[in-house]
C-alpha positions as CSV (number, residue, x, y, z in Angstrom):
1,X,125.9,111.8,96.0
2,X,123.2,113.7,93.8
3,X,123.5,112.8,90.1
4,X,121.3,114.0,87.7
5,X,119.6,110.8,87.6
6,X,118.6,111.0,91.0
7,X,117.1,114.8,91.0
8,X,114.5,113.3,88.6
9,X,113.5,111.1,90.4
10,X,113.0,113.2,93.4
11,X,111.1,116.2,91.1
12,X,108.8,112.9,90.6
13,X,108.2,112.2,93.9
14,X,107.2,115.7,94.2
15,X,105.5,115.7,90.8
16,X,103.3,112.6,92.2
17,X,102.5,113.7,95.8
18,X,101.4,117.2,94.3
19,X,98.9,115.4,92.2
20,X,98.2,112.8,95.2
21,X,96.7,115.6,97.3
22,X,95.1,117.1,94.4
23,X,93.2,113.7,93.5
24,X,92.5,113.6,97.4
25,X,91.0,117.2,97.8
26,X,89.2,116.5,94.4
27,X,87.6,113.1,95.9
28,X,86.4,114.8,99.2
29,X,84.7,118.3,97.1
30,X,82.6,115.5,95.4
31,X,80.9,115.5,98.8
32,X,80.8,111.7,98.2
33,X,83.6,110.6,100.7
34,X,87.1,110.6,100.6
35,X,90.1,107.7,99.9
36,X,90.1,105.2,102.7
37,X,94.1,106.5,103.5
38,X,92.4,110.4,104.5
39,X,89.2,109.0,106.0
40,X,90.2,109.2,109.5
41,X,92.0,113.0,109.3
42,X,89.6,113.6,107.1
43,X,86.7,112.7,109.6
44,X,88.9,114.4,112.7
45,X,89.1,117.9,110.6
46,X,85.5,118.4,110.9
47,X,85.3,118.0,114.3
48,X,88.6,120.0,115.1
49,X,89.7,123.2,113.9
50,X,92.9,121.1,112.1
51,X,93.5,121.5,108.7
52,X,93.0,118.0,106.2
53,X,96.5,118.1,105.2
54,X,98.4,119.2,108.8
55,X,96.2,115.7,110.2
56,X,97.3,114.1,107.1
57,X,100.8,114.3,108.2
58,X,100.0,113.5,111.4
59,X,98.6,110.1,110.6
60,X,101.9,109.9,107.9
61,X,104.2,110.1,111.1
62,X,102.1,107.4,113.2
63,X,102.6,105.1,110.2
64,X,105.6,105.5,109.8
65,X,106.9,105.5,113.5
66,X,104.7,101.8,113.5
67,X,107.2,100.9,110.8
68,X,109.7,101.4,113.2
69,X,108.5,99.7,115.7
70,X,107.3,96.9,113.7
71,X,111.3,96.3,111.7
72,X,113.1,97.4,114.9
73,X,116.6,98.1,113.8
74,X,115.8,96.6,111.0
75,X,114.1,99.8,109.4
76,X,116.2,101.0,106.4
77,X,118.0,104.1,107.5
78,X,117.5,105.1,103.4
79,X,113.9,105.2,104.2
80,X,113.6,107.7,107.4
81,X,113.6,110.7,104.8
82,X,109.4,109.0,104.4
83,X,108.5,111.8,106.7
84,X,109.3,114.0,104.2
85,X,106.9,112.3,101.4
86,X,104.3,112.5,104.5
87,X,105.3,116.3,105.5
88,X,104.7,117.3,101.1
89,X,101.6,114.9,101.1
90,X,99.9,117.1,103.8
91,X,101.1,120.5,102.6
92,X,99.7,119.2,98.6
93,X,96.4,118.0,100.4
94,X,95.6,121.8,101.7
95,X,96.7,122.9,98.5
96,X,94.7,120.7,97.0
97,X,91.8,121.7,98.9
98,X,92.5,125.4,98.3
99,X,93.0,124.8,94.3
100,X,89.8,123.0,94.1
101,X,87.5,125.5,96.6
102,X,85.5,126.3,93.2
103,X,84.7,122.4,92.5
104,X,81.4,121.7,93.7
105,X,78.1,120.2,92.7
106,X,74.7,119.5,93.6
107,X,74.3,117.1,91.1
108,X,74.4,113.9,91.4
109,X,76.0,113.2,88.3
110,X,78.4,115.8,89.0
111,X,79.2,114.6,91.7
112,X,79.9,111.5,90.7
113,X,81.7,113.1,87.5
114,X,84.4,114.8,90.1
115,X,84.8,111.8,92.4
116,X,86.0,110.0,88.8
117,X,88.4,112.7,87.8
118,X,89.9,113.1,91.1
119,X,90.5,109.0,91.2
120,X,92.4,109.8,87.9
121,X,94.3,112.4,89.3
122,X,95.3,110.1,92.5
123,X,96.2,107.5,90.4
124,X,98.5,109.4,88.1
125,X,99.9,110.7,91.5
126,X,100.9,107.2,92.8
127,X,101.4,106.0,89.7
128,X,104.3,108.9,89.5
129,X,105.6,108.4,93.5
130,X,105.7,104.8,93.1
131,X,107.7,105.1,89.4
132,X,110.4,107.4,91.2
133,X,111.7,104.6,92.8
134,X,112.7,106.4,96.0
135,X,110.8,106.8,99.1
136,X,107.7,104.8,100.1
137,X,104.6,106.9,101.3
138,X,104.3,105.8,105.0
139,X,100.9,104.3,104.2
140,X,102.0,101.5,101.9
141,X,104.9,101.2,103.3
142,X,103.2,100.1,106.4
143,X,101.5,97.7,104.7
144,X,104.2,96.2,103.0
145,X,105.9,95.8,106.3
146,X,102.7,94.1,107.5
147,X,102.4,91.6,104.4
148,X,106.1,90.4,104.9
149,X,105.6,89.9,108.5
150,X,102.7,88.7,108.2
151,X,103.4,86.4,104.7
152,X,100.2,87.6,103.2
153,X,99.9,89.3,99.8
154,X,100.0,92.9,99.8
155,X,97.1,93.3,98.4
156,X,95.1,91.4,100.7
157,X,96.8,93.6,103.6
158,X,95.9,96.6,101.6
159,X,92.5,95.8,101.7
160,X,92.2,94.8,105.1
161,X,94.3,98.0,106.2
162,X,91.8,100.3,104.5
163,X,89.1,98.5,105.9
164,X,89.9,99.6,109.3
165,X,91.1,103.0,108.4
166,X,87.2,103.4,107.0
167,X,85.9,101.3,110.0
168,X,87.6,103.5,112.6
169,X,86.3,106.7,110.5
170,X,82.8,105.9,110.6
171,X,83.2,105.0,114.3
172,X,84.6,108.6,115.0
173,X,81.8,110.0,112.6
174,X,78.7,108.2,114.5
175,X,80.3,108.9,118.2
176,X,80.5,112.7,117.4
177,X,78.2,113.7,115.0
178,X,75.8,110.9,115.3
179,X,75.6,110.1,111.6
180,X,78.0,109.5,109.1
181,X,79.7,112.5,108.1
182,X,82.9,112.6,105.6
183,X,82.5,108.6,104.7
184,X,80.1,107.8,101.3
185,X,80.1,105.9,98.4
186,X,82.7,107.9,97.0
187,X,85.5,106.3,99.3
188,X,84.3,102.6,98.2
189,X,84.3,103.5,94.6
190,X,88.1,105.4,95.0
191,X,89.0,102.2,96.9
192,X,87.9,100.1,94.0
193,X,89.0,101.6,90.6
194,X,91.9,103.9,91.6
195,X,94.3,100.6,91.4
196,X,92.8,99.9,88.2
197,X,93.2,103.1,86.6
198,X,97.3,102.9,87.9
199,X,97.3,99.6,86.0
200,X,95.9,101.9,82.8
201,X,98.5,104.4,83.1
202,X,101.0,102.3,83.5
203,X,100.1,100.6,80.5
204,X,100.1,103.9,78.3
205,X,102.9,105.2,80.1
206,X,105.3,102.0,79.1
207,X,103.8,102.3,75.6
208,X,105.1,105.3,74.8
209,X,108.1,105.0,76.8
210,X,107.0,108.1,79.1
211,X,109.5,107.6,82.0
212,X,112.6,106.7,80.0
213,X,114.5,110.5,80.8
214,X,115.1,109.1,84.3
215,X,117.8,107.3,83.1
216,X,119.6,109.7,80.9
């Protein structure tokens, strides 16, 4: 049953994957990498006439089908509507993408400048998805499967998980194009400081009580 309580939180979710792909498409115009989570379909789009957001998905599914696999029966039956957060991620990433076709720069500096406002964009976005309180993105989800199976912090697995993601990315990247191509600095730095800046936000946010309509 739908209250009004709910519909919030599901115009959040939307609200926070919307600016998810647009802090994604804003990382990968600084032409200084992208988030470890899009490096592989990032990395596959160049070489195949895919778009970012429609591989995106893709990957969303395969986490989330390992998430099947990995609880069994187990998997909450609450939580199968995640293909949806993966299906909006992808669709927000080419929108993203499209929105942000004007932000460019040969500058260093600027560069740099639009890698730091797209991390603040991407946090806000998880910071918003994660605040909703209803559906996991696939990704972290995954991860947080992993951790409990595994008895590990999440954090550690997060950082091991990205690790591989970026690993497998600059494998594809040297196999086909011989150099790397999609993977910089950029995708260390936004692996870095984006969890930093969510801890910011969320500071200001429960400061000013921000999120308190979602249960009125």
């Amino acid at each position: 049953m739908f209250t009004i309580s709910i519909v919030k939180r599901y115009l959040l979710l939307i609200s926070g994957l919307f600016f998810m792909g647009l802090g994604i498409s804003m990382i990968t115009r600084s032409s200084l990498g992208t988030p470890p989570i899009s490096s592989i379909p990032y990395v596959l789009c160049l070489i195949y006439p895919v778009t970012f957001g429609a591989l995106t998905f893709v990957f969303s599914l395969i986490f989330m089908v390992t998430e099947i696999i990995l609880l069994k029966g187990d998997f909450p039956r609450n939580q199968y509507p995640q293909i949806l957060v993966g299906f909006f991620l992808g669709i927000f990433v080419d929108l993203g993408m499209i929105l942000s076709s004007s932000v460019h720069s040969k500058n260093y500096i600027g560069q740099i400048s639009i890698l730091l406002i797209g991390c603040v964009v991407l946090a806000l976005g998880i910071y918003l998805q994660v605040s909703a309180q209803v559906l996991m993105n696939p990704g972290e989800g995954l991860v947080q499967i992993i951790a409990v199976k595994t008895k590990v912090r999440f954090g550690i697995i997060k950082i091991l998980f990205d690790t591989i993601l970026v690993s497998g990315a600059i494998a594809i990247s040297l196999i086909y194009f011989g150099y790397l191509n999609g993977i910089r600095e950029g995708t260390v730095i936004s692996a870095l400081i984006v969890g930093y800046i969510i801890i910011i936000i969320n500071a200001i946010c429960t400061r000013c009580n921000i999120l308190t309509w979602l249960s009125r």
